[in-house]
PyMOL CGO cylinders between C-alpha atoms (Angstrom):
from pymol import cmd
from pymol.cgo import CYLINDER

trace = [
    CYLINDER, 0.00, 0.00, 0.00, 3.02, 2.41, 0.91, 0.3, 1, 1, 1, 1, 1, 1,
    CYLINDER, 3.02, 2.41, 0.91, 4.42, 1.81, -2.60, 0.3, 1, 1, 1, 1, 1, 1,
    CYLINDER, 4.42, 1.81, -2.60, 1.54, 3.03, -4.10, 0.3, 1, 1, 1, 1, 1, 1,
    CYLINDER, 1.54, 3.03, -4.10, 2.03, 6.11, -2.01, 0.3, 1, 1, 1, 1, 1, 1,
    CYLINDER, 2.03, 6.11, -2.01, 5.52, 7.00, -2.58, 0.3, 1, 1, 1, 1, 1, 1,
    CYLINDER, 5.52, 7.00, -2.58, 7.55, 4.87, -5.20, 0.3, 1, 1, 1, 1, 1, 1,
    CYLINDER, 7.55, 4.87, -5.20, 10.91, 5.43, -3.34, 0.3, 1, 1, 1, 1, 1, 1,
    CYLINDER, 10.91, 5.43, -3.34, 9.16, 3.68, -0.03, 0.3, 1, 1, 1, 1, 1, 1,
    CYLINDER, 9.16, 3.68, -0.03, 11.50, 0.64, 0.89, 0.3, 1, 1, 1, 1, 1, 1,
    CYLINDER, 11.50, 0.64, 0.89, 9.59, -2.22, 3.05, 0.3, 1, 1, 1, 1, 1, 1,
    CYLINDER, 9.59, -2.22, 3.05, 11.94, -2.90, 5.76, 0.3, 1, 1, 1, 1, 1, 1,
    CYLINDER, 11.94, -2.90, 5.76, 11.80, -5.65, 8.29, 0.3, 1, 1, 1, 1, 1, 1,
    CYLINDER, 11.80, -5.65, 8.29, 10.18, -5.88, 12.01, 0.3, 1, 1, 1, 1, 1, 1,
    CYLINDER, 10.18, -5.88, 12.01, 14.11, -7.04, 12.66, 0.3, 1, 1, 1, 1, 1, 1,
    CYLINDER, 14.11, -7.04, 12.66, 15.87, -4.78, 11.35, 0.3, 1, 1, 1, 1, 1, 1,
    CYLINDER, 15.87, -4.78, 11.35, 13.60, -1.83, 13.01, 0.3, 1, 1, 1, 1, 1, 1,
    CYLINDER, 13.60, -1.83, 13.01, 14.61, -3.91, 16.00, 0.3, 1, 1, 1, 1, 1, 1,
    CYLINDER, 14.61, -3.91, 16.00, 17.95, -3.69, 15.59, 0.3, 1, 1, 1, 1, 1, 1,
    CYLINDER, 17.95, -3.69, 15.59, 18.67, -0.15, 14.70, 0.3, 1, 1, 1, 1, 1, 1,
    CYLINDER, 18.67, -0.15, 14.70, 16.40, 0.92, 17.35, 0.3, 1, 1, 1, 1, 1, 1,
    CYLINDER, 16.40, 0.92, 17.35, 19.04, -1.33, 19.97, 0.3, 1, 1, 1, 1, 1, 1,
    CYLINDER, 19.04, -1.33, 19.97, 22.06, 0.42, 18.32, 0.3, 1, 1, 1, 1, 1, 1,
    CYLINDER, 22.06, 0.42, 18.32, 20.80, 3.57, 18.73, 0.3, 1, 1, 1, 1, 1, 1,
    CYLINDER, 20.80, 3.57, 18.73, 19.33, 2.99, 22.11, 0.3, 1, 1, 1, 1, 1, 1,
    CYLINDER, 19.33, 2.99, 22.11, 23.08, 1.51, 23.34, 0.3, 1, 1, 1, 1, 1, 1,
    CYLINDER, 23.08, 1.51, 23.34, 24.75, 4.34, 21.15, 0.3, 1, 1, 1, 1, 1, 1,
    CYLINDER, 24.75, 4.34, 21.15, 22.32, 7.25, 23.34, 0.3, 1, 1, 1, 1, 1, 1,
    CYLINDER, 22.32, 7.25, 23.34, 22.81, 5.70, 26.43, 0.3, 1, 1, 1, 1, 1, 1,
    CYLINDER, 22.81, 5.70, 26.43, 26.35, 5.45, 26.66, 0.3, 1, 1, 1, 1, 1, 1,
    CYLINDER, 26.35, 5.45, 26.66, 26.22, 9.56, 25.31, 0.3, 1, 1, 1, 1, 1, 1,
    CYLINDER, 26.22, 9.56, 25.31, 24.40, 10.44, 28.31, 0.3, 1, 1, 1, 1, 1, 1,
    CYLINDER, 24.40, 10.44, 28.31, 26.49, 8.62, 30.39, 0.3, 1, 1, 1, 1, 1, 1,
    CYLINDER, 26.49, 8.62, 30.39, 29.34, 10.47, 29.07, 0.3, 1, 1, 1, 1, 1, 1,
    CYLINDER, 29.34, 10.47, 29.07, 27.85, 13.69, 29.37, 0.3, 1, 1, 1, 1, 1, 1,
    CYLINDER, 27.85, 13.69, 29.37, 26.57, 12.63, 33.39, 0.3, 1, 1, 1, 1, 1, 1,
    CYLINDER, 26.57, 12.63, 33.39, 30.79, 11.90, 34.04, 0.3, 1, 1, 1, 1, 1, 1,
    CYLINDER, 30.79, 11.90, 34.04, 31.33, 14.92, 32.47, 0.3, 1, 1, 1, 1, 1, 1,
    CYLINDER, 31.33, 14.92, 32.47, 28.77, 17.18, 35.08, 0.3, 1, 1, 1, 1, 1, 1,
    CYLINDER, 28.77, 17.18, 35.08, 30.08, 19.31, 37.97, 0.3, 1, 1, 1, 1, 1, 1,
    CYLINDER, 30.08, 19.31, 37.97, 28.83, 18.53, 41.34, 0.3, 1, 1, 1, 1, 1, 1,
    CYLINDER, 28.83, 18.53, 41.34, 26.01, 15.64, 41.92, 0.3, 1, 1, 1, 1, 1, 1,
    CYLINDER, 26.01, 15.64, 41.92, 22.84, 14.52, 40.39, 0.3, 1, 1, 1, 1, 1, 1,
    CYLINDER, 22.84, 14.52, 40.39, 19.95, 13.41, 42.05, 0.3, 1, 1, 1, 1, 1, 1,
    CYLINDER, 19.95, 13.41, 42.05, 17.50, 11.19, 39.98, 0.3, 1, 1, 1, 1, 1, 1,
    CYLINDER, 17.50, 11.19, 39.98, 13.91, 10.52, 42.03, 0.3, 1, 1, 1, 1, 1, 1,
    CYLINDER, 13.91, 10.52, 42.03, 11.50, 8.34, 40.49, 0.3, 1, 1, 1, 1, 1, 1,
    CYLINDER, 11.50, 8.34, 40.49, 7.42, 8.22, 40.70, 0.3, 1, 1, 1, 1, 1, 1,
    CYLINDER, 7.42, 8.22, 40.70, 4.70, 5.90, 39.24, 0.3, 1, 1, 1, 1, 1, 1,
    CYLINDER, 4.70, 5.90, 39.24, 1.42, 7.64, 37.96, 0.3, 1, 1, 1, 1, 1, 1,
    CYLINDER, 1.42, 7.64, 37.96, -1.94, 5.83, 37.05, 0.3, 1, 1, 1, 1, 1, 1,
    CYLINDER, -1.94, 5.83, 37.05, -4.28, 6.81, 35.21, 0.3, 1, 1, 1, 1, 1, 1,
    CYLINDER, -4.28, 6.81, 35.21, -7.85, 6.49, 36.43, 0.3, 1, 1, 1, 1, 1, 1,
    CYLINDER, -7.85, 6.49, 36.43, -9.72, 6.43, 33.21, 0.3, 1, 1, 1, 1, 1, 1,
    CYLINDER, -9.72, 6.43, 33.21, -7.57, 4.37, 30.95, 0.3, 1, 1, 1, 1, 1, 1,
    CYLINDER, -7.57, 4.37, 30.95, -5.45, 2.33, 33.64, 0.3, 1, 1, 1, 1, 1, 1,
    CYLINDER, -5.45, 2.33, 33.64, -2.32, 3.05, 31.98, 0.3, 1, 1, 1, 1, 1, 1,
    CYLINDER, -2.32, 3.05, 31.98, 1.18, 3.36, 34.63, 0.3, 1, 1, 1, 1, 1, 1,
    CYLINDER, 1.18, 3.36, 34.63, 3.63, 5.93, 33.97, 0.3, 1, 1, 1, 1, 1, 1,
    CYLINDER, 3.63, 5.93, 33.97, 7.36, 6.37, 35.23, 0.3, 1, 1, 1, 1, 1, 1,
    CYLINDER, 7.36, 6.37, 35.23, 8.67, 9.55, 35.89, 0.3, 1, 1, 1, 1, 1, 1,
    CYLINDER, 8.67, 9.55, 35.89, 12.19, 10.52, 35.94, 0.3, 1, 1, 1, 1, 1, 1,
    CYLINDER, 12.19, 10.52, 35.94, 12.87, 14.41, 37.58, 0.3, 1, 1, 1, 1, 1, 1,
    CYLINDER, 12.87, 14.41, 37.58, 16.60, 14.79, 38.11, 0.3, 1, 1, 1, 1, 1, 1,
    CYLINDER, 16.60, 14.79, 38.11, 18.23, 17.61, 40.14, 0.3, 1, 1, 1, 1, 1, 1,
]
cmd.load_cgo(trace, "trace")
């Protein structure tokens, strides 16, 4: 359906999505912990879990100081 869309759309597989998104994931992750070395004084990460009433969904959230 895509192709019929745009004729330069290339069908790529669920694992290759897969793996680009974990190379670029590890590549991010070890960037921020570069920058965190890299950071004068100390940071404080604190953590909280939200519901939500109407749709049940759980949410993390990070606040760092």
């Amino acid at each position: 359906m895509m192709s019929i869309f745009s004729l330069n759309f290339k069908n790529i597989s669920r694992k290759t999505t897969t793996t680009n998104f974990l190379m670029y994931y590890a590549k991010e992750r070890d960037h921020i912990k570069e920058e965190l070395v890299k950071a004068p004084g100390l940071i404080c990460l604190t953590f909280d879990n939200c519901n939500s009433e109407h749709t049940n969904d759980e949410y993390i959230c990070i606040t760092n100081h």
